[in-house]
C-alpha positions in Angstrom: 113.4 124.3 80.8 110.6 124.6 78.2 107.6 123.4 78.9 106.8 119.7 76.2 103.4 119.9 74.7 102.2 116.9 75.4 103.0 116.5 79.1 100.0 116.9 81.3 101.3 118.8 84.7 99.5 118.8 87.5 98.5 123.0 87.0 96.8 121.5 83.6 94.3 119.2 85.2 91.0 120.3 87.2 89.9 119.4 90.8 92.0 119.4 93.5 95.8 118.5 93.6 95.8 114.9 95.5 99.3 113.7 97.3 98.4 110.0 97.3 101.0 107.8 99.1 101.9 104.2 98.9 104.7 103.2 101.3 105.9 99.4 103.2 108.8 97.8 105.0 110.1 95.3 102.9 112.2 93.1 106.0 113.6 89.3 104.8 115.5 90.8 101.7 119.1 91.1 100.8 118.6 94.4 98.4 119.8 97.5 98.8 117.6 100.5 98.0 120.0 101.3 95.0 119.7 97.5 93.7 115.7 98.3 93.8 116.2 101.5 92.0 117.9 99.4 89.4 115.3 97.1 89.1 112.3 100.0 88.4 114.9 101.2 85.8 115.2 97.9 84.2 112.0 96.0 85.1 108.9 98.3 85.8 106.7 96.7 83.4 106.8 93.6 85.6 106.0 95.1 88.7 102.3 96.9 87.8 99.3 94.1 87.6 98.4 94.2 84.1 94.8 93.5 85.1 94.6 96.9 86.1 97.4 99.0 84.5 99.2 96.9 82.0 102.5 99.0 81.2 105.1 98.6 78.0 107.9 100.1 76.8 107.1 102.4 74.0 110.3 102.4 72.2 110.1 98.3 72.8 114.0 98.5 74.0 115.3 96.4 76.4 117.7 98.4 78.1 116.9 100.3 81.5 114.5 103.3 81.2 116.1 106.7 81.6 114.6 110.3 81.0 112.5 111.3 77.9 112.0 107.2 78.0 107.8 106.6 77.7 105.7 103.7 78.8 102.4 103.1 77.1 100.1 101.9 79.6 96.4 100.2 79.1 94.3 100.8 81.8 91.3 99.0 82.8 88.1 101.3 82.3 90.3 104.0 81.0 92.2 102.8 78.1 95.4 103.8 76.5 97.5 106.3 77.6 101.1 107.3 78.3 104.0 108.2 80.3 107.0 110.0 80.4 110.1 109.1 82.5 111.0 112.6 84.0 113.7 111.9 86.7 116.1 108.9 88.3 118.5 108.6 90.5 120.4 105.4 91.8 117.1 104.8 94.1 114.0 106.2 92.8 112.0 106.8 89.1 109.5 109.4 88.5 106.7 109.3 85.5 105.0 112.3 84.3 101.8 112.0 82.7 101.4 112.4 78.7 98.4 113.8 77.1 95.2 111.1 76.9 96.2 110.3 80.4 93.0 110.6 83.1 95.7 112.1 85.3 98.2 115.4 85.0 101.0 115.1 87.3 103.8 113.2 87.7 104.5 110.2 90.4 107.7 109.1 92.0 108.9 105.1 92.9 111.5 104.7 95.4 113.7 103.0 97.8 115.4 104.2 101.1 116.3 102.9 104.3 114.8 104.3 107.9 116.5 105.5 110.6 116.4 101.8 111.9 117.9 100.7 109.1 115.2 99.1 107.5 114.3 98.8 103.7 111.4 101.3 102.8 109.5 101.2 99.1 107.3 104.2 98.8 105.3 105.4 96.2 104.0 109.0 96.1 102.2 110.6 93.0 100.4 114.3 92.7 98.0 114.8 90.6 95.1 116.1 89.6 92.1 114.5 87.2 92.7 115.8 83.5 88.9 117.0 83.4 85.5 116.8 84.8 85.0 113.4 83.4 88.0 111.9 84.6 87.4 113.5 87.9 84.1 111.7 88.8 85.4 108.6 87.2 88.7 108.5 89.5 85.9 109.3 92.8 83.2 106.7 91.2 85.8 103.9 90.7 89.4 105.1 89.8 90.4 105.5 93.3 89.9 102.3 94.6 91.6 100.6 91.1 94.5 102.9 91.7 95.0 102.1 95.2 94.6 98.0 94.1 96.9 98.5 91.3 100.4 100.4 93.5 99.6 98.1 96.6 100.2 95.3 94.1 103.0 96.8 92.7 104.8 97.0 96.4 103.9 93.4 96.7 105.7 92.5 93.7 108.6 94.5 94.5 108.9 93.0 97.8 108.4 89.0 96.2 111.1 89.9 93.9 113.4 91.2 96.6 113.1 88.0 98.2 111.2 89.9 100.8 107.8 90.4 102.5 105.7 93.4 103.6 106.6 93.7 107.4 103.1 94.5 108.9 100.8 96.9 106.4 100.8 99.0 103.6 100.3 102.4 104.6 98.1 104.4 102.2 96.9 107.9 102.5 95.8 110.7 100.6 95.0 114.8 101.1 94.9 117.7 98.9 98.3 119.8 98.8 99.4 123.2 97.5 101.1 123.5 94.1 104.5 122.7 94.8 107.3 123.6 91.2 107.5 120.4 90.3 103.7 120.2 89.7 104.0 122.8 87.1 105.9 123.2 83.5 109.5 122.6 82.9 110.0 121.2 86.4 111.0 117.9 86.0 111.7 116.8 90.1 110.3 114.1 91.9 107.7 113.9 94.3 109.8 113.2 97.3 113.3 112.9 98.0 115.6 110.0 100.1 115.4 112.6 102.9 111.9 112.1 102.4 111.0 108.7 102.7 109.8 108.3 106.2 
């Protein structure tokens, strides 16, 4: 697959590649992990806090997002920017990041269930800042917005599950090795359902 010019992969960016993860055990809800998947499909815009990353459709349709679909996004400190919906599958969306972004990778949303059965919303995006700039800004200040802004958004997917977070959210971050989807023309998410645990 050819590479599209204005995607930012993660080879593109300087720094060090980041594997940042987001992921809680939404107990108290009737939804399936498919029915979730639906919702980021349908309703993603609603799930962000737009005091820190306001999203909107680009295309301003109202039907659920599927690839080559983009999402403007206004964040705060940052500005405007925008993303590109890469992947989906019946229980997970991933976005990869369009030029103007202060990231290059891309960054998966999903729902599984654990080996107890339980109903698991994790988050995982790799990336690396898009320049020098951006990557002093994201160690200055981004980080701690960008943690704020996907703990919220597992929140909100859990309240509109009917739901709550069962203990924590667990949050964690290293530096990885390039992986194919973090370069051109690979358009795979950042984990998999075997992967959620």
């Amino acid at each position: 697959m050819a590479e599209k010019v204005d995607e930012l992969c993660a080879v593109a960016g300087v720094g060090p590649l980041l594997q940042r993860d987001y992921s809680a055990t939404i107990v108290g809800s009737s939804c399936t992990p498919e029915e979730i998947g639906r919702m980021l499909r349908e309703r993603f815009v609603e799930f962000a806090p737009a005091e820190t990353a306001a999203f909107d459709r680009a295309d301003r349709h109202t039907g659920p997002l599927g690839v080559g679909d983009e999402l403007d996004i206004r964040i705060a400190l940052a500005g405007q920017c925008r993303v590109r919906v890469i992947h989906y599958d019946e229980q997970s969306l991933t976005l990869r990041t369009l030029c103007g972004h202060p990231e290059a990778g891309r960054i998966t949303f999903g729902a599984d269930r654990d080996e107890r059965g339980r109903l698991i919303f994790r988050i995982r995006s790799r990336a690396r800042s898009r320049g020098l700039l951006q990557y002093f800004g994201f160690f200055v200040l981004g980080k701690q917005m960008q943690g704020r802004c996907w703990i919220r958004f597992i929140r909100r997917v859990a309240e509109v599950c009917g739901g709550r977070i069962e203990g924590h959210i667990h949050v964690s971050s290293r530096k990885v090795d390039e992986d194919p989807g973090d370069r051109a023309g690979a358009d795979a998410p950042t984990f998999t359902r075997s992967g959620l645990g």
